[in-house]
N, CA, C and O atoms as a GROMACS GRO file, in nm:
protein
  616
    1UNK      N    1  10.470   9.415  11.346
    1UNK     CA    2  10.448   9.349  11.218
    1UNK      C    3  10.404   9.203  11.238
    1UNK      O    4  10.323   9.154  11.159
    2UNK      N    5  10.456   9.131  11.345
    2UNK     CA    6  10.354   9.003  11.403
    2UNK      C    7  10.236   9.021  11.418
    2UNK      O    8  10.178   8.912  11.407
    3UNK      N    9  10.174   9.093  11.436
    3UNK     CA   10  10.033   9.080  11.463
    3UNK      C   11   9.930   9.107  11.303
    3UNK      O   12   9.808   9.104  11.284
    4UNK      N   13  10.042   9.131  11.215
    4UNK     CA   14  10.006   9.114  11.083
    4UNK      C   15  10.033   9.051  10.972
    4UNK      O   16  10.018   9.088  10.855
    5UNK      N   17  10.091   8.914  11.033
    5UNK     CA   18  10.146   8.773  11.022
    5UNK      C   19  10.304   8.808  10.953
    5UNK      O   20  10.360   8.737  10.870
    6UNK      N   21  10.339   8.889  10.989
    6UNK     CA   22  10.540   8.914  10.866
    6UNK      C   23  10.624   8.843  10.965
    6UNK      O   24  10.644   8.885  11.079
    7UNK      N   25  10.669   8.740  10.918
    7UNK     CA   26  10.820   8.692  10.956
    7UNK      C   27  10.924   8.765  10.992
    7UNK      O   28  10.999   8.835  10.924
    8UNK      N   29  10.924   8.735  11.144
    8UNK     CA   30  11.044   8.785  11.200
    8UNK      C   31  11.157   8.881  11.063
    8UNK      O   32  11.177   9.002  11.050
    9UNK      N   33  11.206   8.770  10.987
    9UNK     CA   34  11.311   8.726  10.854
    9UNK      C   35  11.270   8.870  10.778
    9UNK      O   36  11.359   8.927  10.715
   10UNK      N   37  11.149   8.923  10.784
   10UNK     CA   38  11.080   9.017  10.626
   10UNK      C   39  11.056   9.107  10.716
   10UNK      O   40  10.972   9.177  10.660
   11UNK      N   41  11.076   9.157  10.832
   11UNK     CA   42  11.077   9.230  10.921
   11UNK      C   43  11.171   9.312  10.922
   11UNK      O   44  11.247   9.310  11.018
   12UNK      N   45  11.192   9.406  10.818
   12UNK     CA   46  11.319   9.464  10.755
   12UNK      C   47  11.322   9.606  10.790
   12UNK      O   48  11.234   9.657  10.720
   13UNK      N   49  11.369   9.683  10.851
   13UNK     CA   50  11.371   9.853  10.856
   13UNK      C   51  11.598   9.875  10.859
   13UNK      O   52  11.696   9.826  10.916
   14UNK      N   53  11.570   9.967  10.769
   14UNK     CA   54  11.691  10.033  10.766
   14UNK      C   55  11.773  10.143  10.896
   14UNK      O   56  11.722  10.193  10.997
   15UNK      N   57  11.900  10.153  10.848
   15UNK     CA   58  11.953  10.234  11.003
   15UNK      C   59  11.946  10.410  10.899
   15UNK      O   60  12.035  10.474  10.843
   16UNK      N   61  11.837  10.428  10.908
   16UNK     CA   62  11.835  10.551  10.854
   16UNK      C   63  11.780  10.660  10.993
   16UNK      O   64  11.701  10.617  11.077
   17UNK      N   65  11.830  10.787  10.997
   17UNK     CA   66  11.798  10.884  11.093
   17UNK      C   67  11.637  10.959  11.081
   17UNK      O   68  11.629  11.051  11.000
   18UNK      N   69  11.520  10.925  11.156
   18UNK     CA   70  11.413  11.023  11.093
   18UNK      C   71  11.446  11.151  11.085
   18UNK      O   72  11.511  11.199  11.178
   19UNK      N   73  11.399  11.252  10.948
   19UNK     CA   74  11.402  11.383  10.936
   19UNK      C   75  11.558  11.380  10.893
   19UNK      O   76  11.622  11.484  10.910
   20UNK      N   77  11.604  11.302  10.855
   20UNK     CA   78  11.727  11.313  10.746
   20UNK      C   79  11.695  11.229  10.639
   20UNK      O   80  11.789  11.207  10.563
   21UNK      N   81  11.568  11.167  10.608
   21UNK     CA   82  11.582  11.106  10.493
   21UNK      C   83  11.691  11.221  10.377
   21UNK      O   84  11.811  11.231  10.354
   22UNK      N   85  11.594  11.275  10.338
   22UNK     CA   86  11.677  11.338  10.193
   22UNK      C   87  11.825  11.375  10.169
   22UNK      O   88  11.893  11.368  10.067
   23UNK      N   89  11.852  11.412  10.284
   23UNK     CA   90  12.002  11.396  10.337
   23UNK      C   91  12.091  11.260  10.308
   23UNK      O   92  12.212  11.238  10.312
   24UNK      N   93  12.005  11.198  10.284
   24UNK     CA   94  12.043  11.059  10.301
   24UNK      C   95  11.994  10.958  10.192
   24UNK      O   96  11.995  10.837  10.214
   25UNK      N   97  11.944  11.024  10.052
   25UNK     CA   98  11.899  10.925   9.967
   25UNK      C   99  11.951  10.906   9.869
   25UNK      O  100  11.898  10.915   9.758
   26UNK      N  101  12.082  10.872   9.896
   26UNK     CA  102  12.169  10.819   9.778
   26UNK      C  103  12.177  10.652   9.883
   26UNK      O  104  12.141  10.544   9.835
   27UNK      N  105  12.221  10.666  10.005
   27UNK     CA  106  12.223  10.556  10.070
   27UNK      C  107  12.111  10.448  10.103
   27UNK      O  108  12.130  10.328  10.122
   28UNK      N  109  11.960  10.537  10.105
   28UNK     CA  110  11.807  10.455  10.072
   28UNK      C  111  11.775  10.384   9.973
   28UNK      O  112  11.716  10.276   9.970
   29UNK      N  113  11.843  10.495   9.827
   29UNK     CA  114  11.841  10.422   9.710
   29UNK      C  115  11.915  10.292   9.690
   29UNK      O  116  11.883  10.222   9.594
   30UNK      N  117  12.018  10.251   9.778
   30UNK     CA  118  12.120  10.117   9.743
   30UNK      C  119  12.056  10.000   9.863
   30UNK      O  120  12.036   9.881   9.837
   31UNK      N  121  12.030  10.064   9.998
   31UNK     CA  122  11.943  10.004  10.075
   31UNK      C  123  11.848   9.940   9.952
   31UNK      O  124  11.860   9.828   9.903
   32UNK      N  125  11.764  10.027   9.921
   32UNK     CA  126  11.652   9.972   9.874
   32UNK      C  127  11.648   9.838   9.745
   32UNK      O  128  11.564   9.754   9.712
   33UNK      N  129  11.784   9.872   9.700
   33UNK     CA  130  11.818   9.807   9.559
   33UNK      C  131  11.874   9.683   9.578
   33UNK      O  132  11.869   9.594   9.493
   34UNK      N  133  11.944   9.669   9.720
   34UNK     CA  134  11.965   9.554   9.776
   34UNK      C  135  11.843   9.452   9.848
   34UNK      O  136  11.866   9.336   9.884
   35UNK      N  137  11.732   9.507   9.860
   35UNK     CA  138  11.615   9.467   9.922
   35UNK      C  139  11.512   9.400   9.749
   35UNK      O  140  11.430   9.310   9.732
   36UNK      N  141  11.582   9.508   9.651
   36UNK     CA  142  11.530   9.463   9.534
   36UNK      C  143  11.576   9.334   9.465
   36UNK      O  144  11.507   9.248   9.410
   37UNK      N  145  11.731   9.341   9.483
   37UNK     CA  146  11.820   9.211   9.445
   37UNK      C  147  11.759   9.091   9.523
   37UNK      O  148  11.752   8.986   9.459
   38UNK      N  149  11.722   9.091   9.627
   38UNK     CA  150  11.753   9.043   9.720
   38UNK      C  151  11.592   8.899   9.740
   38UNK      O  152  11.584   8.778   9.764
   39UNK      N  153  11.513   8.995   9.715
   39UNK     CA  154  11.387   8.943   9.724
   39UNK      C  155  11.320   8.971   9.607
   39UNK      O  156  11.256   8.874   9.567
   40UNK      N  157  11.311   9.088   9.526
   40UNK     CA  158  11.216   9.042   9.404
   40UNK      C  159  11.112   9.059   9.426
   40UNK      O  160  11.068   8.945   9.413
   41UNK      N  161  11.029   9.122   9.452
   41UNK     CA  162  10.936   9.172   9.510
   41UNK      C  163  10.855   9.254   9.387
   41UNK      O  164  10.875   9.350   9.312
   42UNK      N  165  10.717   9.120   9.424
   42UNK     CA  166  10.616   9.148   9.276
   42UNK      C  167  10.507   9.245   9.296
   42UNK      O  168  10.418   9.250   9.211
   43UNK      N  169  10.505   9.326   9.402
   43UNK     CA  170  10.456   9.455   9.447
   43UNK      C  171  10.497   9.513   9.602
   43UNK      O  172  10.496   9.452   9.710
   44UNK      N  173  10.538   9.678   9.567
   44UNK     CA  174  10.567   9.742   9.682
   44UNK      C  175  10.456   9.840   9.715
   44UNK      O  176  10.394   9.904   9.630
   45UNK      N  177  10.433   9.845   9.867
   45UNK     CA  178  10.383   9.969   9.892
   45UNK      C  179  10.477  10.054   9.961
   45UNK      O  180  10.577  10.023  10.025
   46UNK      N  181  10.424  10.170   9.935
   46UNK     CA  182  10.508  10.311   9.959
   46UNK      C  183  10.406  10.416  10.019
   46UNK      O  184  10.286  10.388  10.024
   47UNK      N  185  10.449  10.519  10.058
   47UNK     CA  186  10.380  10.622  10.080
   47UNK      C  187  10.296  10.660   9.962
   47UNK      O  188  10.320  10.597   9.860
   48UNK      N  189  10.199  10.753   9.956
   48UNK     CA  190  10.134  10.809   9.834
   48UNK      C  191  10.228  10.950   9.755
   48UNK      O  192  10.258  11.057   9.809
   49UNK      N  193  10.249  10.919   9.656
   49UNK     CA  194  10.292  11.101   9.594
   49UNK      C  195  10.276  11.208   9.641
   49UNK      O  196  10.350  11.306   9.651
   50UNK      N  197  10.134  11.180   9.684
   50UNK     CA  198  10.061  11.297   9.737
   50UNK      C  199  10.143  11.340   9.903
   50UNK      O  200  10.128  11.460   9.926
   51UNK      N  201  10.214  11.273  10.003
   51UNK     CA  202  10.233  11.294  10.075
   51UNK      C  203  10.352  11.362  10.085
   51UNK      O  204  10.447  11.343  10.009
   52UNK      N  205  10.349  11.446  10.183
   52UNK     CA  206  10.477  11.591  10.187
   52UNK      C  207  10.593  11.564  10.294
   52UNK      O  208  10.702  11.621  10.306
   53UNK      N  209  10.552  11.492  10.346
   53UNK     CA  210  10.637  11.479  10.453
   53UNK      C  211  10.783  11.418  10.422
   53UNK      O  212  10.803  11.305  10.376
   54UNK      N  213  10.877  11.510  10.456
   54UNK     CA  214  11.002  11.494  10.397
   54UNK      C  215  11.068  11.342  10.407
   54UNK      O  216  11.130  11.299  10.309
   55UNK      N  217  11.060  11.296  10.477
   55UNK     CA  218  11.138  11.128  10.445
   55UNK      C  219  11.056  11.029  10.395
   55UNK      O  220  11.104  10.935  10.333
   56UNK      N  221  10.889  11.044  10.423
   56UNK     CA  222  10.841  10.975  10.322
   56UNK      C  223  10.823  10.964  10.168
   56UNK      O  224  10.787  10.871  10.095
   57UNK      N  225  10.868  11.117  10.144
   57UNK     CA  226  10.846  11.206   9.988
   57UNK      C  227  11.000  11.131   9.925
   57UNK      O  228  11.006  11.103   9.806
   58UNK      N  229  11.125  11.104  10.022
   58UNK     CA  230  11.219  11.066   9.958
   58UNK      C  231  11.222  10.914   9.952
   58UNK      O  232  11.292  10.852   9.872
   59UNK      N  233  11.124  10.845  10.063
   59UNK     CA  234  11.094  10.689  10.048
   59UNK      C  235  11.034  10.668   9.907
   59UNK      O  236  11.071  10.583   9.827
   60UNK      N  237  10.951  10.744   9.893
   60UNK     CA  238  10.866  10.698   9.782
   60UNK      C  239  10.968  10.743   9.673
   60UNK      O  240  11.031  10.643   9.639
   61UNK      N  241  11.001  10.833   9.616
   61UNK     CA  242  11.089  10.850   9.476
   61UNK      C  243  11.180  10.792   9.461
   61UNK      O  244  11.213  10.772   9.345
   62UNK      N  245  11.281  10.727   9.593
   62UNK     CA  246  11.399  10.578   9.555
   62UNK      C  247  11.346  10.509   9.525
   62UNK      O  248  11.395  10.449   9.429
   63UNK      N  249  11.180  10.449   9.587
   63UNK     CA  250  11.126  10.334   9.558
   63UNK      C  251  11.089  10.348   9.428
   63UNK      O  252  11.119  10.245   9.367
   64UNK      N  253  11.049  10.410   9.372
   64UNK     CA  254  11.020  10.397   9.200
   64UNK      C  255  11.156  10.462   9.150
   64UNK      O  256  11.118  10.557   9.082
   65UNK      N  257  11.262  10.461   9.149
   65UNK     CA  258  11.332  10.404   9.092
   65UNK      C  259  11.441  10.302   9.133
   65UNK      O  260  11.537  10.274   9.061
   66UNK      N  261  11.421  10.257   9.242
   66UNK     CA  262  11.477  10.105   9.276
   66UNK      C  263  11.459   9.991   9.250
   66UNK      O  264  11.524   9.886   9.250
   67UNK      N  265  11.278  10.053   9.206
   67UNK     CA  266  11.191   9.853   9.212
   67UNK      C  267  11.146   9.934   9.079
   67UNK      O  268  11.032   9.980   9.086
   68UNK      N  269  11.219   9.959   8.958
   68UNK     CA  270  11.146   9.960   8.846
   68UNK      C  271  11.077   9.859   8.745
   68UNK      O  272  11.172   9.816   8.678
   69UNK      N  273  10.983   9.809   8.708
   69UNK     CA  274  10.939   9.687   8.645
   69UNK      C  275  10.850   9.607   8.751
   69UNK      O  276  10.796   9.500   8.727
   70UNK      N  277  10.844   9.673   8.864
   70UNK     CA  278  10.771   9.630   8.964
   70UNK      C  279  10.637   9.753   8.964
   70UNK      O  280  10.642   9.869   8.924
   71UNK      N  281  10.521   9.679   9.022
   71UNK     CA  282  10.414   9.726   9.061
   71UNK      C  283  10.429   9.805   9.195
   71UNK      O  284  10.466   9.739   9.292
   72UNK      N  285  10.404   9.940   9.214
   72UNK     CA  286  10.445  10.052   9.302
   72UNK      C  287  10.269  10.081   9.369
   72UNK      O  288  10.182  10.121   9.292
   73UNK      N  289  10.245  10.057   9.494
   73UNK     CA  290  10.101  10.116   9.517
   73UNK      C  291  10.123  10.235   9.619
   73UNK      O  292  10.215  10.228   9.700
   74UNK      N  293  10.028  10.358   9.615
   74UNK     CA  294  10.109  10.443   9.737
   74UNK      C  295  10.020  10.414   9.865
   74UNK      O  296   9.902  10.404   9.831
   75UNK      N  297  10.032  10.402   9.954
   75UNK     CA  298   9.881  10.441  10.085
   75UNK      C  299   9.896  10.598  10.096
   75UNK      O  300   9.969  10.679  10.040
   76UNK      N  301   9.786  10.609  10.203
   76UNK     CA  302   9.754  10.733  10.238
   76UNK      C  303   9.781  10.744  10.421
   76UNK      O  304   9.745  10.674  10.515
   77UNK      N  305   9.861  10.866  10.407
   77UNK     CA  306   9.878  10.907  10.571
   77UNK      C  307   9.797  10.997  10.571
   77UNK      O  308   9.818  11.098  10.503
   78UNK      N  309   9.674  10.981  10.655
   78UNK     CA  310   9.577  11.112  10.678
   78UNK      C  311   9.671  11.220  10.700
   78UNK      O  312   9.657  11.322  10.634
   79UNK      N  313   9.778  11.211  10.794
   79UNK     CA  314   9.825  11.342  10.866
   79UNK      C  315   9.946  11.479  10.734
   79UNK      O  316   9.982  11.595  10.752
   80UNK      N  317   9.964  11.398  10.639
   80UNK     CA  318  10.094  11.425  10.584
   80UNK      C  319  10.093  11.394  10.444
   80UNK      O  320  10.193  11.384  10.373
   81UNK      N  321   9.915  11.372  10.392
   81UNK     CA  322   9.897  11.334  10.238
   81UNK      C  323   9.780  11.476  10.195
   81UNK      O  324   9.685  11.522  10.257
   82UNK      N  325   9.827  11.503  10.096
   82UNK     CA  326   9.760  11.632  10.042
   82UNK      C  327   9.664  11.576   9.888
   82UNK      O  328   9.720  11.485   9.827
   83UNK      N  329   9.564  11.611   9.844
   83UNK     CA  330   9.473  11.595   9.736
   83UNK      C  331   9.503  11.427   9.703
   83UNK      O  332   9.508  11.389   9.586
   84UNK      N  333   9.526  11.307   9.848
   84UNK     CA  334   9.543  11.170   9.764
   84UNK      C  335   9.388  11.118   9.725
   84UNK      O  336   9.300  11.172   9.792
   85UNK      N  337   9.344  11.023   9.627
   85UNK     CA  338   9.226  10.997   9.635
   85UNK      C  339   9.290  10.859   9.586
   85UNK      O  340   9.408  10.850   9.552
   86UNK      N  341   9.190  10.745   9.585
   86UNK     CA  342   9.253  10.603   9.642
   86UNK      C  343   9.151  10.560   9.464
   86UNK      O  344   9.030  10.563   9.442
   87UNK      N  345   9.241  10.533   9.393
   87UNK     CA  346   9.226  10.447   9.269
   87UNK      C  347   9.246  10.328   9.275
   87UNK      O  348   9.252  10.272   9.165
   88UNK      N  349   9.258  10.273   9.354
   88UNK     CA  350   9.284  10.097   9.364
   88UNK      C  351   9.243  10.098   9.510
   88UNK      O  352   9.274  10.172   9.603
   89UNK      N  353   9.166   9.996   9.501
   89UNK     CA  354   9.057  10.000   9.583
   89UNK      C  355   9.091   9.813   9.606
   89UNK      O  356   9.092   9.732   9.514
   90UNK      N  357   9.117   9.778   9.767
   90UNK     CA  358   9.131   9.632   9.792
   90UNK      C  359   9.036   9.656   9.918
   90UNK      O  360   9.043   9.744  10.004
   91UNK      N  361   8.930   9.535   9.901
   91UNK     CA  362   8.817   9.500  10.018
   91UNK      C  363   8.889   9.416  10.142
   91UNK      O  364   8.962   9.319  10.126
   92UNK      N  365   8.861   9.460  10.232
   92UNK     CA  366   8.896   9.385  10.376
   92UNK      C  367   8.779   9.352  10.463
   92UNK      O  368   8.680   9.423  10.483
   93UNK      N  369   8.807   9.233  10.513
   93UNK     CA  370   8.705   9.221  10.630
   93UNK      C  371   8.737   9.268  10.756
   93UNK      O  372   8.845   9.318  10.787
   94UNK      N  373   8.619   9.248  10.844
   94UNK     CA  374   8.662   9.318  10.983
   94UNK      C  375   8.746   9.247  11.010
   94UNK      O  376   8.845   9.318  11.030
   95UNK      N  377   8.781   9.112  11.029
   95UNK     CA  378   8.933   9.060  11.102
   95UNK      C  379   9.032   9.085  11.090
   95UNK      O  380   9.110   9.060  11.181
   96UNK      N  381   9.084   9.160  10.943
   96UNK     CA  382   9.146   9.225  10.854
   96UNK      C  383   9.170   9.343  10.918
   96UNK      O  384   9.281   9.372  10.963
   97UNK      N  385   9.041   9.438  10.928
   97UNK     CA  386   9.088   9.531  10.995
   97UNK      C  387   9.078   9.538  11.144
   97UNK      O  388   9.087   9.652  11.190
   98UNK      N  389   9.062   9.440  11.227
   98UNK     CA  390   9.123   9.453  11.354
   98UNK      C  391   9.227   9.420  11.372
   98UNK      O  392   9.270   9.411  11.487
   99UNK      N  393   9.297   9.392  11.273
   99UNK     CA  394   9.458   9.315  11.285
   99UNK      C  395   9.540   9.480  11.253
   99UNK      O  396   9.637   9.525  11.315
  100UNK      N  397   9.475   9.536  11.152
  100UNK     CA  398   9.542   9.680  11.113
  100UNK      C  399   9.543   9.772  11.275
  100UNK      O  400   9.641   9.804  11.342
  101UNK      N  401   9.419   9.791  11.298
  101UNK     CA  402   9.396   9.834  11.415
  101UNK      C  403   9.521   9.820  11.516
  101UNK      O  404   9.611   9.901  11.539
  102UNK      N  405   9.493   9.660  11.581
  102UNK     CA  406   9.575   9.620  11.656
  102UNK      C  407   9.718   9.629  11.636
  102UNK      O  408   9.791   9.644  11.734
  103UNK      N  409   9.781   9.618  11.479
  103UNK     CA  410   9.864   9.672  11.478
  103UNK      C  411   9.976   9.796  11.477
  103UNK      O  412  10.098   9.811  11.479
  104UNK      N  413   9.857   9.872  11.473
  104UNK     CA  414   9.905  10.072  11.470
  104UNK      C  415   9.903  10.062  11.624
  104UNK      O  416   9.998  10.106  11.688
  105UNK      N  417   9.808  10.012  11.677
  105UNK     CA  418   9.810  10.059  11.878
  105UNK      C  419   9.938   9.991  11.872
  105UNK      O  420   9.998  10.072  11.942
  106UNK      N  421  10.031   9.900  11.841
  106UNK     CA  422  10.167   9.836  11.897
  106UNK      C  423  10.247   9.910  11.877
  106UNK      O  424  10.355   9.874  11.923
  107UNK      N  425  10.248  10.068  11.795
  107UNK     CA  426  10.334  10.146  11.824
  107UNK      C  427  10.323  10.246  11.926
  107UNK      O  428  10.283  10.361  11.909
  108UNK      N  429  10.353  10.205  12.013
  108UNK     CA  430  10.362  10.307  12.155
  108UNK      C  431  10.408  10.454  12.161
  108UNK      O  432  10.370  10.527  12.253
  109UNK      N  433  10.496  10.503  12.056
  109UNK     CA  434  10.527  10.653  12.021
  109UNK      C  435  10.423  10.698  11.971
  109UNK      O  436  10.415  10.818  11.997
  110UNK      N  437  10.320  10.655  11.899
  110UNK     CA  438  10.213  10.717  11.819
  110UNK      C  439  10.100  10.653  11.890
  110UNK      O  440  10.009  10.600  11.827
  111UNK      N  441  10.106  10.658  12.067
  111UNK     CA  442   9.971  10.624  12.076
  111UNK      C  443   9.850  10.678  12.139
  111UNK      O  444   9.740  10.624  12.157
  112UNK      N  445   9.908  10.839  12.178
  112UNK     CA  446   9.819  10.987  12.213
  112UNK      C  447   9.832  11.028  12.068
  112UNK      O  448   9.866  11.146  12.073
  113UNK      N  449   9.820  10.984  11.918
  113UNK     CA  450   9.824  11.104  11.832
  113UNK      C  451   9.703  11.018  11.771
  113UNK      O  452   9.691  10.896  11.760
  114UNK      N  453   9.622  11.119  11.736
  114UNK     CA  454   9.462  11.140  11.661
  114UNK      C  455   9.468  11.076  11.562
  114UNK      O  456   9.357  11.030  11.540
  115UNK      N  457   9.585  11.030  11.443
  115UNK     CA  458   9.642  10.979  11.348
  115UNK      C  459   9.634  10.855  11.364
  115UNK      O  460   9.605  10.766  11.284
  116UNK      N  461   9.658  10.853  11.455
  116UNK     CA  462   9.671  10.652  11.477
  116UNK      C  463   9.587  10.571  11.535
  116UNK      O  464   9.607  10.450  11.552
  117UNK      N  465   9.438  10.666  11.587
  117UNK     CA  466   9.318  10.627  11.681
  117UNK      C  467   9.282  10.512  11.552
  117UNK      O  468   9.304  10.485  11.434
  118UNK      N  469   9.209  10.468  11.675
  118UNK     CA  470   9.141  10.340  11.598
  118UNK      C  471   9.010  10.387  11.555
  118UNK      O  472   8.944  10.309  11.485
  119UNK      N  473   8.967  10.484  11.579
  119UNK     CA  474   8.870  10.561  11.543
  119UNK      C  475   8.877  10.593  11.401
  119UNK      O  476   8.820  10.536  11.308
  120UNK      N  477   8.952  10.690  11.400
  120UNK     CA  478   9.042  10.714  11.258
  120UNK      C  479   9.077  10.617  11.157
  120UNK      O  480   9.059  10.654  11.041
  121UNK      N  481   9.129  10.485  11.178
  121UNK     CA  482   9.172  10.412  11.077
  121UNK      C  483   9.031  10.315  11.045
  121UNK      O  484   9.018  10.264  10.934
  122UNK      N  485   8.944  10.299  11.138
  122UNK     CA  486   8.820  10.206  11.070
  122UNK      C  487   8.734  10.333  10.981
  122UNK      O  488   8.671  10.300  10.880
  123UNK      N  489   8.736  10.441  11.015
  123UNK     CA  490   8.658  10.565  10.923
  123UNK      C  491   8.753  10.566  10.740
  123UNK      O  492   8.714  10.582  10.624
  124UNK      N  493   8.849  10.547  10.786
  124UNK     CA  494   8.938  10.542  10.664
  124UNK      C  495   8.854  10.431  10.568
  124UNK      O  496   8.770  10.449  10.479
  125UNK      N  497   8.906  10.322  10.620
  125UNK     CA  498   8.836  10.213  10.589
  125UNK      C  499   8.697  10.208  10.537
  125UNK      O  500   8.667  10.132  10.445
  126UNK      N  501   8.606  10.294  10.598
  126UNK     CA  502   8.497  10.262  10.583
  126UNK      C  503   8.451  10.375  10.427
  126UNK      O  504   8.380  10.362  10.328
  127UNK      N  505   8.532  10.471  10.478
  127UNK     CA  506   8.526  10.559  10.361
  127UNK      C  507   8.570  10.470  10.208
  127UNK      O  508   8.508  10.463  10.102
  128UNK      N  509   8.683  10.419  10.242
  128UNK     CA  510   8.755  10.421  10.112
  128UNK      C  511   8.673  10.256  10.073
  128UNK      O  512   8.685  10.220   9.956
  129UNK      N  513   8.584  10.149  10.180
  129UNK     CA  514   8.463  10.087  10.119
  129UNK      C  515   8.347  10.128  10.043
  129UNK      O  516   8.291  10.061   9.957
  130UNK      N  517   8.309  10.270  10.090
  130UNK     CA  518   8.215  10.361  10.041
  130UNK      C  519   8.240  10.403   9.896
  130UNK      O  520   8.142  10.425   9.824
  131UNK      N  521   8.395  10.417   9.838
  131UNK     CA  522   8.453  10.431   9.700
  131UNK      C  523   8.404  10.307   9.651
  131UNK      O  524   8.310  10.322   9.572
  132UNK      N  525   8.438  10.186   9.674
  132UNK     CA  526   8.452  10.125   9.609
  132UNK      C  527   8.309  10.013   9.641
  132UNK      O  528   8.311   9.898   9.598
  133UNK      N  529   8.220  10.054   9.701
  133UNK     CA  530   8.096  10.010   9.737
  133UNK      C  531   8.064   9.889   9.771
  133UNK      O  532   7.996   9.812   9.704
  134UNK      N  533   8.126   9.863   9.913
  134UNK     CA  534   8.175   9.761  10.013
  134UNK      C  535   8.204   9.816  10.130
  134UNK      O  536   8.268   9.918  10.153
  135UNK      N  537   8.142   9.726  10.217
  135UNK     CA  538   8.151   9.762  10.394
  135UNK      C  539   8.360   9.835  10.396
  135UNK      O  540   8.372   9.949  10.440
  136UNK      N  541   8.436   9.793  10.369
  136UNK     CA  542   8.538   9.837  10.428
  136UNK      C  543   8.634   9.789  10.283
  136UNK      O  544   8.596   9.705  10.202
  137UNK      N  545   8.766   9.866  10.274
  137UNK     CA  546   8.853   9.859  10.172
  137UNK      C  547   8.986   9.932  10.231
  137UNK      O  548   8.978  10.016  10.321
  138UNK      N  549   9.094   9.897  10.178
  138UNK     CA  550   9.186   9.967  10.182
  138UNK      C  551   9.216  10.086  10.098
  138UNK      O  552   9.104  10.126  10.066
  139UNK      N  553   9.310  10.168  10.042
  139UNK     CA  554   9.278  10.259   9.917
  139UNK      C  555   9.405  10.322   9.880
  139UNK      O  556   9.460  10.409   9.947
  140UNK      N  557   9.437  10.286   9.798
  140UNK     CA  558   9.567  10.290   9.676
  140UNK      C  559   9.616  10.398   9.582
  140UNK      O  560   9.557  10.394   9.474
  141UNK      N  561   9.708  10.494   9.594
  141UNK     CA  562   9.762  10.523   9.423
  141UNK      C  563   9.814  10.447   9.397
  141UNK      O  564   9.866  10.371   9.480
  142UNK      N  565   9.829  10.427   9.222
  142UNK     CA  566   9.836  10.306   9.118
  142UNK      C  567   9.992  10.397   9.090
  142UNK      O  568   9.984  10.505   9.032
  143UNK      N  569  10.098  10.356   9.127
  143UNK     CA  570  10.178  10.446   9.100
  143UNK      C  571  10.259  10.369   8.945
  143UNK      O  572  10.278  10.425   8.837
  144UNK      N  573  10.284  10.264   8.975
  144UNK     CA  574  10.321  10.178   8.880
  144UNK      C  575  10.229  10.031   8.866
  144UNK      O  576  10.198   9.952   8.955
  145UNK      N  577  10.213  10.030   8.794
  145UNK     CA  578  10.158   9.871   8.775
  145UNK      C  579  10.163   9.767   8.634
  145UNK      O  580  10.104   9.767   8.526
  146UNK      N  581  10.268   9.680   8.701
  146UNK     CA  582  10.296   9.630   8.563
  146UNK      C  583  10.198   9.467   8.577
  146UNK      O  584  10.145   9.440   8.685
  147UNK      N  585  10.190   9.412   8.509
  147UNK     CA  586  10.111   9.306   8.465
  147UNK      C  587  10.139   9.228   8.338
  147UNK      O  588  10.145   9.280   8.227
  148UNK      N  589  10.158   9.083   8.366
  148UNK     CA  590  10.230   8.996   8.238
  148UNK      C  591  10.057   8.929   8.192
  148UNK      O  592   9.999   8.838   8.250
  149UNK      N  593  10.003   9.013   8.066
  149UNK     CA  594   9.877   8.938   7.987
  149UNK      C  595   9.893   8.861   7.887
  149UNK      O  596   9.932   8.913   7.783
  150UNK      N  597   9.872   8.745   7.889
  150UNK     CA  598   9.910   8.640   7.778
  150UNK      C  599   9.808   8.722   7.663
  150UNK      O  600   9.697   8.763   7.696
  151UNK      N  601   9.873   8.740   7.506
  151UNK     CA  602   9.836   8.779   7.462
  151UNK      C  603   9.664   8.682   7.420
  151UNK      O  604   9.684   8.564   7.449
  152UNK      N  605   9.521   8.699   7.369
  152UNK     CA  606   9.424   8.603   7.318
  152UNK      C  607   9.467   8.600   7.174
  152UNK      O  608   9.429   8.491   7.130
  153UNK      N  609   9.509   8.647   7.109
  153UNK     CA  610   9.541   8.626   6.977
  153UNK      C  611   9.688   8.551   6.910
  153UNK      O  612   9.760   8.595   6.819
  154UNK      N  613   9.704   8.416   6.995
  154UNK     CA  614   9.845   8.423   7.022
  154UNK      C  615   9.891   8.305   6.878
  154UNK      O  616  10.009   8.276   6.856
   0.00000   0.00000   0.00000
């Protein structure tokens, strides 16, 4: 997460078991609600809806209802997301995405899997620029999104 400028401090992961999330999401949900108290946090990302994979499927449903009144965006895991298509659409530059890059190779468990090639994540990129008709983008479900508009008729 250094190499994608996060403070030591915001460098936060829980003592949860992989492949027991759901087993375990009464205790994610208070984790998470304490992370909500705690910081306030004026947008989360999460996994996408669309994704099946059992502890991310239970990350994402505490998170919308932990951080309610908050703006919820999902990403996309090529390996473990089914029919996602990216409605929020944020442009990146290449430095941007060599920092993404560089930061998926720093996980050393995922670094023979096809998922995490750097191949793979600039095609992502380039695709989900192609949506939104720009060299490179990131790409979003809008799961929640709240927004304070001063009314014009006030």
């Amino acid at each position: 997460m250094r190499i994608l400028g996060v403070k030591p401090d915001n460098d936060i992961l829980g003592p949860f078991e992989t492949r027991k999330f759901p087993q375990m999401r009464q205790e994610i949900l208070e984790y998470m609600l304490k992370i909500q108290k705690d910081f306030r946090p004026e947008l989360v990302f999460v996994h996408s809806q669309a994704d099946v994979h059992q502890d991310h499927n239970t990350v994402t449903t505490e998170a919308l209802r932990a951080f309610r009144g908050m703006t919820l965006l999902g990403f996309d895991v090529i390996r473990s997301s089914y029919g996602f298509f990216p409605h929020f659409l944020i442009t990146v530059s290449e430095e941007h995405a060599q920092r993404k890059i560089d930061a998926l190779a720093a996980y050393k468990t995922y670094k023979d899997v096809y998922y995490f090639s750097a191949e793979l994540t600039r095609s992502i990129l380039v695709r989900n620029g192609a949506v939104a008709e720009r060299p490179l983008a990131e790409g979003f479900d809008m799961m929640r999104v709240v927004a304070d508009i001063a009314c014009v008729n006030e």
